[in-house]
N, C-alpha and C positions, 0 to 999 in steps of 0.2 A: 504494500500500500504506500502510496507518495505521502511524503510530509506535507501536510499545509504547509503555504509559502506567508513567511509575517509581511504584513503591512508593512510600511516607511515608520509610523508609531510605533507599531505592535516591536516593530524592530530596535528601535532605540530606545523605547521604555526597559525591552529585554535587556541590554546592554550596559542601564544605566542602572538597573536591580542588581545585575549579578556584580556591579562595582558593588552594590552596598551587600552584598553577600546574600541575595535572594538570585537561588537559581532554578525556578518553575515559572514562569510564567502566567501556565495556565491557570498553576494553582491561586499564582497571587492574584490572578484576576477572580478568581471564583471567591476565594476569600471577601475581596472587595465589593463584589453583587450581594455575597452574603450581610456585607457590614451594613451597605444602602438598605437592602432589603429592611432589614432589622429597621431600624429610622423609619422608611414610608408606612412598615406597619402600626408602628408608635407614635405615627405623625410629627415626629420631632424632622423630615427630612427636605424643610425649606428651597435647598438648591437645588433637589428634586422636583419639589414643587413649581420653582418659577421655569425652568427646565422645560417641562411637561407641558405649561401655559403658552410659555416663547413659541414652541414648535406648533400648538393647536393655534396660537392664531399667527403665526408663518404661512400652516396651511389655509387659513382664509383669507390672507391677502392675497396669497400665489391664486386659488382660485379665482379669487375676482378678478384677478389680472387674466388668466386663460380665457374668461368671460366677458374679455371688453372690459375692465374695469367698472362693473355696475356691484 
């Protein structure tokens, strides 16, 4: 089976973990979903929150704009 190929990110966040002596990746990422998660459950996760706003109304100005701007 091929390896996934990292992103240009995925590639220098790796890079710059294993300087700080973190060497999984994956794991640190799942780690990290795991930590948000925990917050949005408990509503303490604000930068989540504005996050999740930003993009839903991203998605309705791009709409309007596909629409003629109305």
């Amino acid at each position: 089976m091929a390896k996934k190929r990292l992103t240009d990110i995925e590639a220098a966040t790796k890079r710059i973990l294993e300087k700080k002596g973190i060497h999984n990746l994956e794991e640190w990422q799942k780690q990290k979903l795991n930590e948000r998660k925990m917050l949005v459950l408990q509503g303490d996760d604000k930068e989540w929150e504005k996050s999740v706003l930003d993009q839903e109304m991203m998605k309705v100005v791009l709409d309007s704009l596909k629409q003629g701007g109305n």
